[in-house]
C-alpha positions as CSV (number, residue, x, y, z in Angstrom):
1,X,-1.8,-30.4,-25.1
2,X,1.5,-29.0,-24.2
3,X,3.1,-31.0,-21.1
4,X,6.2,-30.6,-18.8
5,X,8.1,-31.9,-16.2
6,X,6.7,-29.1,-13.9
7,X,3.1,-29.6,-14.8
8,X,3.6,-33.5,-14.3
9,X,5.2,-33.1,-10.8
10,X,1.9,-31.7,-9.8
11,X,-0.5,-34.0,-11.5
12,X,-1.5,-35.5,-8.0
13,X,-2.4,-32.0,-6.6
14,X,-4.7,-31.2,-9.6
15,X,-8.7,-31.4,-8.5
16,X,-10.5,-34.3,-9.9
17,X,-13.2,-36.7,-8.8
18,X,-10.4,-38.7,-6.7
19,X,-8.9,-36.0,-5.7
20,X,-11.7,-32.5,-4.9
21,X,-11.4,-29.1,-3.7
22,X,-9.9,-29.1,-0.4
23,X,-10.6,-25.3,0.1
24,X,-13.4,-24.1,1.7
25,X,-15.2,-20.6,3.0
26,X,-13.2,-20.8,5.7
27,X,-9.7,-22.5,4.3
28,X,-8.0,-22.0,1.3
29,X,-5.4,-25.1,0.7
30,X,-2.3,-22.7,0.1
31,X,0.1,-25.0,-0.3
32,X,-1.7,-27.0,-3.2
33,X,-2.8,-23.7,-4.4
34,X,0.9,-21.8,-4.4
35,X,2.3,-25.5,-5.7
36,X,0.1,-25.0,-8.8
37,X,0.9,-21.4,-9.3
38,X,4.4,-22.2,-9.4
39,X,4.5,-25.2,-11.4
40,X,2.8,-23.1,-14.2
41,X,5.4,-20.4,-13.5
42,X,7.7,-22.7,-14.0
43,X,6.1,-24.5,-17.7
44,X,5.6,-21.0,-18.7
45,X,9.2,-19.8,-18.2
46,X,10.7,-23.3,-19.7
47,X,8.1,-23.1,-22.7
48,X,9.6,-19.5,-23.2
49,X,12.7,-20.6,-24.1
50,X,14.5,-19.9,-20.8
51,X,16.3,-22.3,-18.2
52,X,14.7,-22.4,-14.7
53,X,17.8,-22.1,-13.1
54,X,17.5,-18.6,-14.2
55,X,14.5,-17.8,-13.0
56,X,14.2,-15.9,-9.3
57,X,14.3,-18.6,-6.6
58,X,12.1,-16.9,-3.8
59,X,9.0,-15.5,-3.3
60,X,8.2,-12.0,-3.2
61,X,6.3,-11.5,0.1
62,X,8.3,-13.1,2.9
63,X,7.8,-12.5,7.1
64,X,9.5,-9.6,6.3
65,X,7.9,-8.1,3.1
66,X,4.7,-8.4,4.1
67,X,2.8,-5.0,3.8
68,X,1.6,-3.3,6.7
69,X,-2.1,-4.1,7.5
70,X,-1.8,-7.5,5.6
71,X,-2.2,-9.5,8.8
72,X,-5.4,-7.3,9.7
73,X,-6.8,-7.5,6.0
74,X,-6.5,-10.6,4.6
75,X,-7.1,-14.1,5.8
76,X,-3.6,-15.9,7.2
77,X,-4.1,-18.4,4.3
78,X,-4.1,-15.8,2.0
79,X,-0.9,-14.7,3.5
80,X,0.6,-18.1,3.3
81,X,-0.4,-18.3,0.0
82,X,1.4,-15.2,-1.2
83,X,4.7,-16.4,0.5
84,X,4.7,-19.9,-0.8
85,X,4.0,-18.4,-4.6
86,X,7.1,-17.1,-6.8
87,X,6.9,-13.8,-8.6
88,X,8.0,-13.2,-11.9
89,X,6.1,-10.3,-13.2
90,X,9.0,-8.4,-13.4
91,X,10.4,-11.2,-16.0
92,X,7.5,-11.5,-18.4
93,X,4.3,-12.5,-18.6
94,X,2.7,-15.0,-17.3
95,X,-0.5,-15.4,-19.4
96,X,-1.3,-13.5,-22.4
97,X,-3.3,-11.0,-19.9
98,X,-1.9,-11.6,-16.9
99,X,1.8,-10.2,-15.8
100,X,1.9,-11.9,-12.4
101,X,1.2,-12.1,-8.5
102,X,0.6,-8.4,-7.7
103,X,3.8,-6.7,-5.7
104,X,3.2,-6.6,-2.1
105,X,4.1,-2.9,-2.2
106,X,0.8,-2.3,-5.1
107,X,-1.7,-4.8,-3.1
108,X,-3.3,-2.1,-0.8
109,X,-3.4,0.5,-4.3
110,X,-5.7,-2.4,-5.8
111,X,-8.6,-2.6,-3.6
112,X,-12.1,-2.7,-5.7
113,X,-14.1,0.6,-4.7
114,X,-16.2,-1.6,-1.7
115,X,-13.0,-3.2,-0.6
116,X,-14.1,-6.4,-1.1
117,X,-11.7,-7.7,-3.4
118,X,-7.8,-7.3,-4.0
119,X,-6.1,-7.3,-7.3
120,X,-4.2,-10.6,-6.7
121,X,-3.1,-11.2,-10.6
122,X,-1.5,-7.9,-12.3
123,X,-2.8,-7.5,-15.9
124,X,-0.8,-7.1,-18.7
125,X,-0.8,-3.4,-19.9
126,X,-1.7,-3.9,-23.0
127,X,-5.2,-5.9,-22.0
128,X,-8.0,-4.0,-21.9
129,X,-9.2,-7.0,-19.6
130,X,-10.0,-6.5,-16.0
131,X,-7.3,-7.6,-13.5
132,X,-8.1,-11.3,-11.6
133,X,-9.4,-11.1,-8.3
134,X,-9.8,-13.2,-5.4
135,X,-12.4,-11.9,-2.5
């Protein structure tokens, strides 16, 4: 098992007996959530060869990015999630399959056919796997 300082700054927030699943139907724990996502952002981009400091130091969506209809669609949790979560998609990949957080700009272009789910996760163009979703 591979281990960093970024992954071992979040230890505490990873779910465990002593520690559960603090989301629920009705919550989602954004700021464990987005802290995870970018502490794996971060182990990916160090394990790639490349200093942090390099990286991009802000999130993508922001009060002011955030795409029209957003606050109507999707829960404000989700929002806060989005805007606590660093993008780097447009720096490499982040899994094998997975490019990144979807640009605010493509989220409404990535609706499933009932509109019950958004393409949260971009996938890597060369997968023939199915984009991640969260409903």
């Amino acid at each position: 098992m591979i281990s960093s300082d970024a992954l071992d700054e979040v230890s505490h927030l990873r779910v465990s007996a002593e520690n559960p699943v603090t989301s629920t139907d009705e919550h989602l724990d954004f700021e464990r959530c987005a802290a995870l996502h970018n502490a794996i952002l971060e182990h990916g981009w160090i394990a790639g060869g490349r200093d942090w400091a390099d990286a991009p130091s802000h999130p993508e969506w922001t009060d002011e990015t955030v795409p029209e209809g957003a606050t109507e669609n999707l829960h404000p949790d989700l929002i806060e999630f989005l805007k606590h979560c660093l993008a780097l998609e447009k720096h490499g990949i982040l899994f094998h399959f997975t490019v990144g957080l979807s640009p605010c700009s493509d989220l409404w272009e990535r609706l499933d056919i009932d509109g019950d789910c958004i393409a949260l996760y971009n996938q890597n163009d060369s997968s023939s796997l199915s984009a991640t979703t969260i409903m």
